[in-house]
C-alpha positions as CSV (number, residue, x, y, z in Angstrom):
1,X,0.0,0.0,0.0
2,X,1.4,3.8,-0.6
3,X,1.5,6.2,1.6
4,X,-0.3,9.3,0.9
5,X,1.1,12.0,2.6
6,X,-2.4,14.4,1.7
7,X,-4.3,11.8,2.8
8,X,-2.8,12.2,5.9
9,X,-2.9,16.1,6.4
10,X,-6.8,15.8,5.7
11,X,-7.0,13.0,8.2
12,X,-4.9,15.9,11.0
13,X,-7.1,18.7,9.3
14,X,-10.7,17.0,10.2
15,X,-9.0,16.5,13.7
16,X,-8.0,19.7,14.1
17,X,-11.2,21.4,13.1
18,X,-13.7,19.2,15.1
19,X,-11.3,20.3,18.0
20,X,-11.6,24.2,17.5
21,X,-15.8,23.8,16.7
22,X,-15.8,22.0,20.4
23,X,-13.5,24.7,21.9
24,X,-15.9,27.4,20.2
25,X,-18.2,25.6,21.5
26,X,-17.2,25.0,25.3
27,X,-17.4,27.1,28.4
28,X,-13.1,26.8,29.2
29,X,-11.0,29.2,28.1
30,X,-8.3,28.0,25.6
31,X,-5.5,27.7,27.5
32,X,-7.4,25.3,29.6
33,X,-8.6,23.5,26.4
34,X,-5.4,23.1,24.9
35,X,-4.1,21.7,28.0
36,X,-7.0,19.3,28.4
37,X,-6.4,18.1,24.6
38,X,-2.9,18.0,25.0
39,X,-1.8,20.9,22.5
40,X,0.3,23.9,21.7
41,X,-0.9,27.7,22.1
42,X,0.6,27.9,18.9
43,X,-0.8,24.9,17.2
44,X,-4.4,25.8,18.1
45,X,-3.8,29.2,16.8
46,X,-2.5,28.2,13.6
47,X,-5.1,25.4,13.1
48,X,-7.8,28.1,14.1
49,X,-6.6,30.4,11.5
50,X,-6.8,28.0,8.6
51,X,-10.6,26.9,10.3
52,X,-11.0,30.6,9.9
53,X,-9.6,31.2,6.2
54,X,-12.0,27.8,5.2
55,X,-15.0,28.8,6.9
56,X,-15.0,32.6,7.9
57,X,-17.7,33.5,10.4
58,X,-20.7,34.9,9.2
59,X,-21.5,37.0,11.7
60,X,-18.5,39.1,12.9
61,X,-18.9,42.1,10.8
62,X,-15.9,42.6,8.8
63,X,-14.0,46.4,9.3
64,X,-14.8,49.2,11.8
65,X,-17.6,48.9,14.5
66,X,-19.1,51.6,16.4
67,X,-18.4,51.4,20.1
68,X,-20.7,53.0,22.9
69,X,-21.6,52.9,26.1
70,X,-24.1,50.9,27.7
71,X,-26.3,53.7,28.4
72,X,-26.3,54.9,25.0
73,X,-24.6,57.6,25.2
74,X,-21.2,58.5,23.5
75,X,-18.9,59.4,26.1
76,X,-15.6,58.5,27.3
77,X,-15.9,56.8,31.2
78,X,-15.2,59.5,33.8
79,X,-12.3,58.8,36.2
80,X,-12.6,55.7,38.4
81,X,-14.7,54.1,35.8
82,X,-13.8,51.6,33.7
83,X,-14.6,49.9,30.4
84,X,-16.2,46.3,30.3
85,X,-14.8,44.2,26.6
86,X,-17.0,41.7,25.8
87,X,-15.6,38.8,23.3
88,X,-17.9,36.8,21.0
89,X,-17.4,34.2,23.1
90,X,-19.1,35.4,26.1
91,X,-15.9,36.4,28.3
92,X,-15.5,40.1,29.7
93,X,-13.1,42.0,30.5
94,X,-13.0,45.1,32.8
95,X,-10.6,47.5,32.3
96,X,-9.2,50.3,34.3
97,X,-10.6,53.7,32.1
98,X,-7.2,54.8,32.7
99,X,-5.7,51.8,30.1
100,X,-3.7,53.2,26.9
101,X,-5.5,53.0,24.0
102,X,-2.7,50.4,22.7
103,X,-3.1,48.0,25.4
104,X,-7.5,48.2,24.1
105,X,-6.6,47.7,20.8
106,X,-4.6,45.1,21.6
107,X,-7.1,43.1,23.7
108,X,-9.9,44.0,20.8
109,X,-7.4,42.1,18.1
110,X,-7.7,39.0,20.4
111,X,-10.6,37.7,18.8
C-alpha cells in the first residue's frame, strides 16, 4: 500500500477542526482546552486560523464597528470608571478607564 502524505494532512485537518468547533463551543478558556487536549498555544492558533480562512464566520462584521456605552450615550468613562470588553465568546473583561488606547486595541485584536 502507498503512503499518501495528503491523505494524511486531511486525516490531522478534520482533527484539528472538530477540535476548535468543540473549543468554540465550550465554556473553558483556551489555554485550559489546549491543555486538556494536550496541544500547543501555537498549534491551536494556527489550526484556528486555517478553520477561519475555510469557513469565515458569518456573523462578525468585517471592518470598523461603532463602540458606545451601555447607556447609550457616547462618552468616554469619567475617572474611576472603567470599560467592560466583551468577546464573541461570552468572556468580559474590565478594564481600568485609565488603560492606553494600545493596550485596548490590543485586547480588541484578540478575537
Amino acid at each position: 500500500m502507498k503512503f499518501d502524505p495528503m491523505s494524511e494532512t486531511t486525516d490531522r485537518q478534520k482533527q484539528m477542526f472538530s477540535l476548535i468547533e468543540e473549543c468554540h463551543q465550550g465554556k473553558l478558556i483556551r489555554k485550559e482546552f489546549c491543555k486538556l487536549h494536550s496541544i500547543s498555544s501555537n498549534c491551536f492558533y494556527y489550526w484556528q486560523k486555517k478553520y477561519r480562512e475555510q469557513y469565515p464566520p458569518k456573523d462578525i462584521p468585517v471592518g470598523f464597528i461603532r463602540i458606545g456605552t451601555r447607556n447609550g450615550h457616547n462618552r468616554w468613562p469619567v475617572a474611576g470608571q472603567g470599560i467592560v470588553l466583551t468577546y464573541p465568546n461570552g468572556v468580559s473583561l474590565q478594564i481600568p478607564a485609565n488603560t492606553s488606547l494600545s493596550v485596548i486595541g490590543s485586547l480588541i485584536r484578540l478575537v
